[in-house]
C-alpha positions as CSV (number, residue, x, y, z in Angstrom):
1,X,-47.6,-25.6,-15.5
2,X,-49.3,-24.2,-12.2
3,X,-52.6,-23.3,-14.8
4,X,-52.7,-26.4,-16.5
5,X,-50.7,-29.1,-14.9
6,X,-52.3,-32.0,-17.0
7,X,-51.1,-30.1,-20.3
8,X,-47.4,-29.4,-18.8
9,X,-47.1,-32.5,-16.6
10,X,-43.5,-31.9,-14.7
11,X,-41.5,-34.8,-13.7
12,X,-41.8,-35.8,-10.0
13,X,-39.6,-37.5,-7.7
14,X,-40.3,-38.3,-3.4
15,X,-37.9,-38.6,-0.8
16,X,-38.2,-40.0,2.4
17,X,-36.4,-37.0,5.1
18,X,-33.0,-38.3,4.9
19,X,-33.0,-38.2,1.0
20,X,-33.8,-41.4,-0.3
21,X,-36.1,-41.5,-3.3
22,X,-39.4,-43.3,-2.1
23,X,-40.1,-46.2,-4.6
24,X,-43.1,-46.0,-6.6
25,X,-45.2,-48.9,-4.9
26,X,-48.5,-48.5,-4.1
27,X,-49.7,-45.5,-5.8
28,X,-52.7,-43.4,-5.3
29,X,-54.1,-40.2,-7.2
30,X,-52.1,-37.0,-5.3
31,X,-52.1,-33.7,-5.6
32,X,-49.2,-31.3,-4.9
33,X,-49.5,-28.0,-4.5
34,X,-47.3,-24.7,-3.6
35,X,-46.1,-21.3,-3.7
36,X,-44.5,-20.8,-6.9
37,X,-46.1,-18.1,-7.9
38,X,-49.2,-17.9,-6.2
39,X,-50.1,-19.8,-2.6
40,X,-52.7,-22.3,-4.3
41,X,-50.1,-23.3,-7.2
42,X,-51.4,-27.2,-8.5
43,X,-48.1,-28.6,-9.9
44,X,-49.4,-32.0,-9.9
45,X,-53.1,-33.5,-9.8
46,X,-54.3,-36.8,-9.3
47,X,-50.9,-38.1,-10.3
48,X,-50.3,-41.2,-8.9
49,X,-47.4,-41.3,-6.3
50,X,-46.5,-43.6,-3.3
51,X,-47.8,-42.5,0.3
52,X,-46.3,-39.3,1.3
53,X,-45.7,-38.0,4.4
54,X,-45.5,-34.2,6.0
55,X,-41.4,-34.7,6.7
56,X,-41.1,-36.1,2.7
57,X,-39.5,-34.0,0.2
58,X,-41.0,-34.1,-3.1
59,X,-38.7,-33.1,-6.7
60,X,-39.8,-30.9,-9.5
61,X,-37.3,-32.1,-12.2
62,X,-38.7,-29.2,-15.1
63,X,-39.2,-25.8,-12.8
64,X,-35.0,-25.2,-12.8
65,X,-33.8,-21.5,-11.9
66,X,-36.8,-19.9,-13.2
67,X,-39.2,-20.6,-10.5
68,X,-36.9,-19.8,-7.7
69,X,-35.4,-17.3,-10.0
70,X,-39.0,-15.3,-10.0
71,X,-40.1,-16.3,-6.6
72,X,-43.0,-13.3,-5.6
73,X,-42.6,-12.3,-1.9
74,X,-46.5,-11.1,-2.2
75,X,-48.0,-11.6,0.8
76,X,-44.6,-11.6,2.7
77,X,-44.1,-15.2,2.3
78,X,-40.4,-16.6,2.7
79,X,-38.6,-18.2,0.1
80,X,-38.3,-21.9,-0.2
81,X,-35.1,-23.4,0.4
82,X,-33.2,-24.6,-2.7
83,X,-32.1,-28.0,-3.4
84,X,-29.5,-30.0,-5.8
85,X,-30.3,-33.2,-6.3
86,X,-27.3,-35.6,-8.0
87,X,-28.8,-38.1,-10.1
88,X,-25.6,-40.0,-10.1
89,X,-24.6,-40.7,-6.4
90,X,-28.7,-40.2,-5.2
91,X,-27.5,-37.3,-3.1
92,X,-29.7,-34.6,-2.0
93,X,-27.6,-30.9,-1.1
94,X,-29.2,-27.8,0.4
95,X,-27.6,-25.3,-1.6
96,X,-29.5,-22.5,-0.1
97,X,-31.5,-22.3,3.0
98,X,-35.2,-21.0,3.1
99,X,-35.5,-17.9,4.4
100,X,-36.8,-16.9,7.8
101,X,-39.5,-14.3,8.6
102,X,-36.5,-12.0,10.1
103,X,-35.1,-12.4,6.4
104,X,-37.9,-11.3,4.7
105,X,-38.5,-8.4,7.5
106,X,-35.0,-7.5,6.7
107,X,-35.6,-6.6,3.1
108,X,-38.4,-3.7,4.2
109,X,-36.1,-2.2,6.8
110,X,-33.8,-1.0,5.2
């Protein structure tokens, strides 16, 4: 998907900070990008979503396990932290914090 997002379009869902999905009003072409496997990962381009914000959370419904599952720590970036999202009460859960730089540090110190 990161190669060729427009041939492997994943499902994408916003959230304001506290959760909430953010209705899809107003759209305009966005791009959404990330360390899955490499820093300049496009997941989605030009897709049209409502405003966004830097606090939003934004849901990749078709990545599952395997992205977090192979996370790279190449270039000693931290892991994301992992979410569950219920599609039946709306509820977002952290089910795993991100990790800090001291987390990472950890893993060559020993």
């Amino acid at each position: 998907t990161v190669w060729a997002p427009k041939d492997w379009p994943l499902r994408v869902t916003p959230f304001t900070p506290n959760g909430t999905p953010i209705p899809f009003n107003d759209l305009a072409p966005t791009d959404l990008a990330g360390p899955c496997c490499l820093g300049g990962d496009i997941l989605a381009h030009a897709r049209p979503l409502p405003p966004l914000t830097p606090s939003s959370y934004v849901a990749f419904h078709d990545v599952g396990a395997y992205y977090h599952s192979s996370y790279s720590y190449y270039n000693l970036r931290q892991a994301p932290p992992l979410y569950f999202y219920d599609e039946s009460t709306g509820e977002l859960t952290m089910i795993a914090p991100g990790h800090t730089v001291d987390d990472t540090l950890k893993m060559y110190s020993q």
